[in-house]
C-alpha positions in Angstrom: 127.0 103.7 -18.5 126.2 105.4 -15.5 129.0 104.8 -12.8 132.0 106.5 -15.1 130.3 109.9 -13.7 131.4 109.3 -10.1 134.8 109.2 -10.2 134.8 112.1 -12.6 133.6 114.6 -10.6 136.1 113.3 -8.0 138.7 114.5 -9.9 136.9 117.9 -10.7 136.6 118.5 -7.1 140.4 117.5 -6.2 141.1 119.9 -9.2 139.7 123.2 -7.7 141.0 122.7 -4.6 144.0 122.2 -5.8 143.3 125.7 -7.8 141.9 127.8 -4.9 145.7 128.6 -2.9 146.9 130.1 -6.8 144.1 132.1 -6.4 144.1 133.6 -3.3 148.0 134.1 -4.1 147.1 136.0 -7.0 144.8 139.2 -5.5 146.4 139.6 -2.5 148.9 142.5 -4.0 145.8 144.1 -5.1 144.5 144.1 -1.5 147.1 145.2 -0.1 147.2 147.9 -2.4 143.7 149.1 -2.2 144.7 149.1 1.8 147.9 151.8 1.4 145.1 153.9 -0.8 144.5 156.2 2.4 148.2 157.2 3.1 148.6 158.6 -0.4 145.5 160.2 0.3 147.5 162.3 3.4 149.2 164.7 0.5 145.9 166.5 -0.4 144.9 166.6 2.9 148.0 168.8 4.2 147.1 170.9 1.5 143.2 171.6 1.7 143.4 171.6 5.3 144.8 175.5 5.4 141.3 176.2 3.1 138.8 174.7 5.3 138.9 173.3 8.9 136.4 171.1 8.5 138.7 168.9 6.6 140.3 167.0 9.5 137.0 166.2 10.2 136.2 163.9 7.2 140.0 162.4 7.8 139.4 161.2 10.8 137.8 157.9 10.2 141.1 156.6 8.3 143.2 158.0 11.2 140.8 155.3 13.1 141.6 152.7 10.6 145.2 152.7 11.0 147.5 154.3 13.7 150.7 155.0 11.4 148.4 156.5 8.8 146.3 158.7 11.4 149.7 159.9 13.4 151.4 161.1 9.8 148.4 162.9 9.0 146.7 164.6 12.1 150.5 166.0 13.4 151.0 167.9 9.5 147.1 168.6 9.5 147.7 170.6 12.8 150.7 172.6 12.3 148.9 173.3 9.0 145.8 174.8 10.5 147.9 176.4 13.3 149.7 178.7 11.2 146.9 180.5 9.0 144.8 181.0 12.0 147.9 183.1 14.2 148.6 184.9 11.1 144.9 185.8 10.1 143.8 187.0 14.1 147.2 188.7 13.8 145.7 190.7 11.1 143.2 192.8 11.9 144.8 193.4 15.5 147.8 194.9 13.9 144.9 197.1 11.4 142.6 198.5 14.6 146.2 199.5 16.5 147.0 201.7 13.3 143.9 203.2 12.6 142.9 204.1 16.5 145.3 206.7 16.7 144.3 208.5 13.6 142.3 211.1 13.7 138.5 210.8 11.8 137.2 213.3 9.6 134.6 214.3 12.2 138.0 215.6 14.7 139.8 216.4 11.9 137.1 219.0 10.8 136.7 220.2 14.4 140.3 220.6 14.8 140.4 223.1 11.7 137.5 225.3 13.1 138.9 225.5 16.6 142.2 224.2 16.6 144.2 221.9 18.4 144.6 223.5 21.8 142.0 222.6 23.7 143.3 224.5 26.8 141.9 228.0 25.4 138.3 226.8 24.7 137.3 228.8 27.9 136.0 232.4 27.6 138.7 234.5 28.9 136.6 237.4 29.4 134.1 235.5 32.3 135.1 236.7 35.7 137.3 234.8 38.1 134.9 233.0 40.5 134.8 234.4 44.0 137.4 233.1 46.3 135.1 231.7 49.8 137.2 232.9 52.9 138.7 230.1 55.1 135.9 230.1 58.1 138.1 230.4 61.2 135.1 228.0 63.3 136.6 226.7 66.6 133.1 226.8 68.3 131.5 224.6 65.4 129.8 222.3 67.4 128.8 225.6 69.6 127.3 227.4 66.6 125.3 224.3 65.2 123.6 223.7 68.3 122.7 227.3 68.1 122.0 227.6 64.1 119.0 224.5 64.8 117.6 227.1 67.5 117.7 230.0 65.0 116.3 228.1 62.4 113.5 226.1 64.4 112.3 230.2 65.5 112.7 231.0 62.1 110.2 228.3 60.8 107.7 228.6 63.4 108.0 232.2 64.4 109.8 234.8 61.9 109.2 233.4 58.3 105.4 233.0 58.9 104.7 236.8 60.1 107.2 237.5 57.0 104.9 235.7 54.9 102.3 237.3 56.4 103.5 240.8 56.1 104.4 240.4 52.4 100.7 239.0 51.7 99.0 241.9 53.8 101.1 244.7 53.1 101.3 246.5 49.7 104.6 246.5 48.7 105.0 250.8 48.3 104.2 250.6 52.2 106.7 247.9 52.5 109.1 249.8 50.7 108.7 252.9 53.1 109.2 250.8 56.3 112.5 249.8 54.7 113.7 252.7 54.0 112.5 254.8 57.0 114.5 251.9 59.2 117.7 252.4 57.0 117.8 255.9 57.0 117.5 255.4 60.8 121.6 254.3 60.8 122.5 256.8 58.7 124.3 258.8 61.2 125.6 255.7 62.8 127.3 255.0 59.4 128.9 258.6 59.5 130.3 258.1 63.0 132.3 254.8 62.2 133.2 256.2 58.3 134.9 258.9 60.1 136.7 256.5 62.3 137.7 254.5 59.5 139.6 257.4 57.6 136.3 257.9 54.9 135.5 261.8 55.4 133.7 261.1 52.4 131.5 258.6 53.1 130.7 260.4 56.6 129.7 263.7 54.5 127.7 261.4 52.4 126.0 259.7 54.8 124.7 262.9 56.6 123.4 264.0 53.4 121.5 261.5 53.2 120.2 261.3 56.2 119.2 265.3 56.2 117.5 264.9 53.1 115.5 261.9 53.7 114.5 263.0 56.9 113.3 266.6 55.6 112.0 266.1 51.8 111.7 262.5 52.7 108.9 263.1 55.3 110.9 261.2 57.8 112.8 258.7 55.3 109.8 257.0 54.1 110.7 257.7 50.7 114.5 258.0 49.4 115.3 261.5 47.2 119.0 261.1 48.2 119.2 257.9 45.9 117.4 260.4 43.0 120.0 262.8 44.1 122.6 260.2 43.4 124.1 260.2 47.3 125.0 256.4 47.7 124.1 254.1 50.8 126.4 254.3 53.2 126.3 251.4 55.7 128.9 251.2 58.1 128.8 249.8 61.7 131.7 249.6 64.6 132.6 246.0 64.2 134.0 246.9 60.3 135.9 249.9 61.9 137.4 247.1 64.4 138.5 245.5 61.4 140.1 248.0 59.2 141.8 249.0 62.9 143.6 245.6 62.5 141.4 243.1 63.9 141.1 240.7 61.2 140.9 237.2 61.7 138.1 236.6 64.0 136.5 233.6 65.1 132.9 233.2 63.9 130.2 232.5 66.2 126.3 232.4 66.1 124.1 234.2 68.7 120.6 233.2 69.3 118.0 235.4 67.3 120.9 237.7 66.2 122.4 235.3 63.5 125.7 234.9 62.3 128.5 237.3 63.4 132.1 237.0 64.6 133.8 238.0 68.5 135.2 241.2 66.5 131.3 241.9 65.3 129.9 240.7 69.0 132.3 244.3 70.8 131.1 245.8 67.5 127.4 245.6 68.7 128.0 247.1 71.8 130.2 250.1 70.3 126.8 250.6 68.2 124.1 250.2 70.9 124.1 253.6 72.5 123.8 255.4 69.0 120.6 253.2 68.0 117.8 255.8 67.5 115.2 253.5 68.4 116.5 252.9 72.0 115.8 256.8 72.2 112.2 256.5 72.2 110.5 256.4 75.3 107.6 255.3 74.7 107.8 251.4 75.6 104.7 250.6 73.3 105.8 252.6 70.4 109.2 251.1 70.6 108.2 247.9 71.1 106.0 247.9 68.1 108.7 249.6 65.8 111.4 246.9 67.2 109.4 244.3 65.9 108.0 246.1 63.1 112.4 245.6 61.9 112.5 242.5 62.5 109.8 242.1 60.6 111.2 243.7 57.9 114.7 242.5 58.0 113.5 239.1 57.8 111.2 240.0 54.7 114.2 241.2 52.9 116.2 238.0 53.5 112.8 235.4 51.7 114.9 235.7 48.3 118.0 233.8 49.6 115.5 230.5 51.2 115.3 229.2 47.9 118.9 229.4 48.0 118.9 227.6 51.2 116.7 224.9 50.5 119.0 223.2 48.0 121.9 222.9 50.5 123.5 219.9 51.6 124.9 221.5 54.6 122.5 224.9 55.8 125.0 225.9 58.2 128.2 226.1 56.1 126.1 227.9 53.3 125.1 230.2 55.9 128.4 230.6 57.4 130.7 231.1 54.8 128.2 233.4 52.2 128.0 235.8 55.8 131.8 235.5 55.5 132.2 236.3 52.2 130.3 239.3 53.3 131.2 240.4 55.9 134.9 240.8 54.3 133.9 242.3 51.3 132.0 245.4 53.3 135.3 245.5 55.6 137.6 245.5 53.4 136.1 245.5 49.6 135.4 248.8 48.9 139.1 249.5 49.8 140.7 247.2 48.0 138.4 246.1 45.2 136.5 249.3 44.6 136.9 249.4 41.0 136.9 245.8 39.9 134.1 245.1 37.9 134.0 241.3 38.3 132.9 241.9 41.3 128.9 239.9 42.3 126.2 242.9 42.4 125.5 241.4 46.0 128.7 242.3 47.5 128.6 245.7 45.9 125.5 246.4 47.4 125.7 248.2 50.7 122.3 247.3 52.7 123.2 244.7 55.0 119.7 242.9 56.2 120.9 241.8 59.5 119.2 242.0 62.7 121.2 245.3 64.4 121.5 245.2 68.3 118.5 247.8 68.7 116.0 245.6 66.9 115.5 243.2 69.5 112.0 244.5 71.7 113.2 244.9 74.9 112.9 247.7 77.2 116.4 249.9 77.8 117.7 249.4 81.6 117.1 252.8 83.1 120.4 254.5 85.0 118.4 254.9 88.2 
């Protein structure tokens, strides 16, 4: 009974192999199928990719898969993508270019308080600002050699005995030692004001001088200026320049300071009317010599602060003597009533060192 079995599952076996081609036959359209699946699958992607850009991302492993299906869908993918991100950084480019030129409320507000031209915001009653004179300065290299001298005396030599003098000396006493010296050149001042065409000033001058010297006890103290007579300072070089001598070259002498050639013949027109060269004495006039200097250097300690600040000491010297020294030649002439006018430049004491200052002893004609 037993043998029948074995040729029975012989057939059974030739039977499913027979059966296994059919079946393979059968699911392969299904495969294939399931395959395609990713290139319908490209349609959404052209269409979410313009809401995200990480979608290429999760694409990319079919792309791998197959070549035809990753080329169709990375080229629409990229155009896709290309195209929102031009028009949206297009965007606010376009928005900032409008709104830069218009105005915010913050200018708008200021533009209704104070307008909109801006050319009138300065204060048109402020004075013009003084015009400096063009330095004629051939001997520059001349004059700085000698401004260094001046100044290295100055430090060591004339600022310390002005110090001195200003901590020693009450400042009444001080006072009387100016204005005994500047009564001193009052008839000097009348001489040149009468060669200058100013009968005036010359009649004013004298006045001055008389009174000072009388009620004045010797021009210590000043009644004229109670009496309203001005200050009249006016020396031979200015009458050289209302004569016509105007543009003269400027030029430093030792001890003396700055002045110009014009000023340098002016000197020596002065020197035989200085009243202190008159006093025979040597000792007295020796002391009272240096007793101006002295002085004339104690009235120049406001203007070293001035100084100190300076990038170039000699062209702030230079051109503010300048400045001056045209303004007493011709200011009072020409500018007499402008008001704009620096109290500096109308004031007429001139602290410079005059040629009789210096202490040395007159050459006698014998």
């Amino acid at each position: 009974m037993d043998r029948p079995l074995v040729p029975l599952r012989a057939l059974l076996a030739g039977v499913l192999a027979a059966c296994t081609p059919l079946v393979f036959a059968q699911e392969a359209p299904p495969v294939a199928s399931s395959i395609a699946m990713p290139a319908t699958v490209a349609a959404p992607v052209s269409v979410a990719a313009p809401t995200s850009v990480a979608t290429p991302v999760s694409i990319a492993t079919p792309a791998s898969i197959e070549l035809p299906v990753a080329s169709s869908v990375v080229l629409p993918v990229a155009s896709s993508i290309a195209l929102p991100s031009s028009s949206t950084s297009a965007a606010p480019v376009s928005a900032d270019a409008a709104t830069s030129d218009a105005p915010t409320s913050a200018e708008e507000d200021f533009d209704a308080i104070y307008g909109t031209d801006y050319a009138q915001y300065g204060d048109p009653t402020l004075p013009t600002p003084a015009e400096l004179p063009q330095a004629f300065d051939p001997w520059e290299p001349f004059n700085r050699r000698m401004h260094s001298f001046n100044n290295a005396v100055d430090r060591t030599i004339a600022r310390p005995l002005a110090k001195a003098y200003v901590a020693v000396v009450p400042r009444p006493l001080r006072l009387g030692v100016s204005n005994f010296f500047s009564n001193l050149y009052q008839p000097l001042s009348a001489i040149n004001s009468l060669l200058q065409g100013k009968p005036k000033q010359a009649g004013q001058a004298l006045g001055r001088f008389a009174m000072n010297m009388t009620l004045g006890i010797g021009g210590i103290f000043d009644p004229a200026s109670d009496a309203r007579l001005p200050h009249v300072s006016e020396d031979f070089g200015q009458t050289l320049g209302v004569w016509g001598w105007r543009n003269s070259r400027y030029v430093e002498l030792p001890l003396f300071g700055p002045r110009t050639v014009r000023d340098v013949f002016g000197m020596s027109g002065d020197a035989p009317f200085g009243l202190l060269r008159g006093v025979e004495d040597d000792k007295l006039r020796i002391f009272l010599q240096g007793l101006q200097l002295v002085d004339v250097r104690t009235q120049l300690l406001s203007v070293d602060a001035m100084r100190e600040g300076a990038t170039d000491d000699y062209v702030l010297v230079r051109d503010a003597w300048l400045q001056r020294r045209n303004y007493q030649i011709w200011g009072d002439r020409q500018l007499d009533d402008d008001s704009t006018l620096p109290d500096y430049l109308r004031e007429e004491n001139n602290p410079t060192v005059p040629i009789d200052a210096i202490p040395v002893t007159p050459m006698d004609g014998g």
